[in-house]
C-alpha angles and dihedrals in degrees: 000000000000091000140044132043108329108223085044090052091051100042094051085048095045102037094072090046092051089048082049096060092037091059079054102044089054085052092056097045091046087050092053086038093065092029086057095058091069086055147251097314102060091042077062087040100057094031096053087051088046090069090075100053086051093045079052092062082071097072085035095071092072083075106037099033094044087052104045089053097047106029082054105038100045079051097050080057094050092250101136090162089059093044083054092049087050089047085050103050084038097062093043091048090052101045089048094045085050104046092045085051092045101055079040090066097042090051107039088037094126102044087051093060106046084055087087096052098223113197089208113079088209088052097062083040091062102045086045095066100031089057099050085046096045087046093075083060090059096086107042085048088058090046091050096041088054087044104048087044089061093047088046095051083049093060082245100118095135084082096058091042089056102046087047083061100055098038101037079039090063092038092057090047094038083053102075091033096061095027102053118353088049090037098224100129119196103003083052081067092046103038083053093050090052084059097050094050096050105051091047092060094043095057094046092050083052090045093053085055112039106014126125079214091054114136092212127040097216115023110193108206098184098035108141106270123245110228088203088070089045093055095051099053094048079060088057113030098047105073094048087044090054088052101047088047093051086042087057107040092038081050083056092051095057087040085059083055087054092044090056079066102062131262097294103064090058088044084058100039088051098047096047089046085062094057089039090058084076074088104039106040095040088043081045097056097040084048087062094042088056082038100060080033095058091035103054088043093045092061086046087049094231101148096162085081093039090060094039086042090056088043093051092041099054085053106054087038097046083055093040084055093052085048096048093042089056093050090061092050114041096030101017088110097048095053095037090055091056098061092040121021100197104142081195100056097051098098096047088050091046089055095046092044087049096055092046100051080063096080106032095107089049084054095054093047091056094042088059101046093044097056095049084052091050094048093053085056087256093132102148096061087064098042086051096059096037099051090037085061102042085050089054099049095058095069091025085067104039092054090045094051096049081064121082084273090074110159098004081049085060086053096046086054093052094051094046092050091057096048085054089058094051091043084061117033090048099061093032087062098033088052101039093042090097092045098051084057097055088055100052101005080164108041092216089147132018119247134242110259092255124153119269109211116209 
């Protein structure tokens, strides 16, 4: 990714990513699809325990984050032996983080559930079991997530795409059979998703070592660690996963708020948060895409990439977020109406799905300057806007929500608070970029996540 015309390089990187969290997205869309169809309160059910696995992803960035810095830096030197070491830490980090979250979420399952409060007893039942079931997913997510980062640092994303296919591919047929032919409701969902994950994880551990598009010729599992490495990524990947652990508690907090509504506020909140992630997931996978660019040209020192790669990519994401922002406007109900077909809940969807499209280009526009952060080994700038913001949107939606707005004002919290983070993190990079090459102009070590002040 050091050579060659820059917007062909990322897009070849970023097209099969993308691919990669589509295939998800339409997982995720198919899964609240046949949840739907049991009705409003174990589509609260499943998105209020689904709260937990994403406030997991913050534990699982030690070992894709970790990965995607160092796997792409060490190659942009020229160091495949220490690529292979991070890949390495990364894996094992990941595998010991998952597993610990995992057995968290079986055993606290109860306590986690009443934390929302449901006024539904069914409602409680249903998250209880999904999530005892769901916990046993929580490992092998962490393993792929660490896999398919090392493939992507190496410019090889057409694997992880590939192995999405097959194992999101089995989640979305097994669905309908153990939902509804077999009857089992809600753990159906979750006993398919364990599947999934499962066999996802299984087919890229199998890729890293027999592949012919395999990014290291003899991978060594068990190879004894380097604590050096450990320590390193702990560097990197603890400020981002500080801030993806606040984002999500802070988010649960706000989802509490829903849940004082009824069920059917945080049916409606979960389901629109599906057909909004054609911005996050996309702006997700192009964001590591920018990440592994930024990151193998930043160990060759060629910031002159680096600077045309930040310039090509605000562009196309700045045009990705009006797209995406029309979607939710003009065909929000439609769509809405497809995952969960409640006549009486349309109006309430059109008006989420109306505040939302508000910040999407925001959205786009922090997603790109965090990743190039995150690829030059920044990883804190990033962590203090973000958690900043997600501090300031939980009594910026309670307050908002006291007033006549009431559930609409909790929305309208939620979409300030991510414009804020776009109005930040974009001018911090685009203003720090030069110094940051004065700094480093050579990228011969990475430095310490330390703030860069503008």
């Amino acid at each position: 990714m050091s050579t060659g015309p820059i917007l062909n390089k990322l897009l070849l990187l970023a097209a099969p990513m993308m691919g990669t969290q589509l295939v998800q997205m339409l997982y995720n869309l198919t899964d609240m699809f046949w949840v739907g169809r049991l009705g409003s309160n174990e589509v609260a059910a499943t998105g209020a325990t689904g709260m937990y696995i994403w406030l997991s992803v913050a534990f699982m960035l030690f070992g894709s984050l970790g990965a995607s810095i160092g796997v792409s830096q060490s190659i942009g030197r020229g160091d495949l032996g220490k690529a292979e070491s991070f890949a390495r830490t990364a894996l094992a980090l990941a595998l010991a983080f998952g597993l610990v979250c995992g057995l968290v979420m079986f055993v606290f399952k109860s306590p986690m559930v009443a934390f929302f409060a449901f006024k539904e007893e069914d409602v409680s039942e249903h998250a209880r079991r999904y999530l005892a079931i769901v916990a046993a997913s929580v490992p092998f997510s962490y393993v792929s997530a660490s896999l398919a980062s090392v493939f992507n640092a190496s410019g090889r994303s057409k694997v992880p795409l590939a192995c999405s296919l097959v194992g999101t591919g089995l989640n979305v047929i097994l669905d309908p059979i153990f939902i509804i032919v077999l009857g089992l409701g809600v753990s159906g969902a979750a006993i398919a998703t364990v599947i999934g994950n499962a066999v996802g994880a299984a087919l890229l551990l199998f890729c890293l070592k027999r592949s012919k598009s395999r990014p290291f010729e003899n991978f060594k599992i068990f190879k004894k660690l380097d604590f050096k490495d450990v320590r390193q990524i702990l560097k990197w990947a603890a400020p981002v996963c500080l801030e993806s652990f606040l984002f999500t508690s802070l988010a649960m907090i706000t989802s509490r708020r829903e849940a004082s509504f009824g069920a059917d506020a945080m049916a409606v909140s979960r389901v629109g948060s599906q057909i909004e992630s054609l911005t996050w997931l996309v702006g997700a996978s192009f964001g590591t895409a920018l990440t592994a660019f930024a990151g193998q040209n930043y160990g060759a020192g060629k910031w002159d990439r680096i600077h045309k790669a930040f310039k090509i990519s605000s562009v196309g994401m700045a045009a990705y977020g009006l797209f995406v922002s029309s979607v939710l406007v003009f065909a929000g109900r439609f769509l809405f109406t497809l995952f969960l077909p409640d006549s009486g809940l349309e109006d309430l969807s059109s008006k989420y799905l109306s505040i939302i499209a508000i910040c999407q280009v925001p959205v786009c526009m922090e997603a790109t300057a965090s990743s190039m952060f995150r690829g030059l080994g920044r990883t804190l700038p990033p962590s203090i806007v973000n958690t900043t913001c997600n501090i300031i949107r939980v009594p910026l939606c309670y307050l908002l929500s006291m007033t006549s707005l009431g559930l609409v004002g909790v929305w309208a919290g939620i979409s300030f608070a991510a414009c804020l983070k776009g109005a930040w993190s974009y001018p911090w990079f685009f203003l720090s970029r030069k110094r940051l090459q004065r700094e480093n102009p050579l990228g011969l070590k990475a430095p310490d996540p330390e703030p860069v002040s503008v």
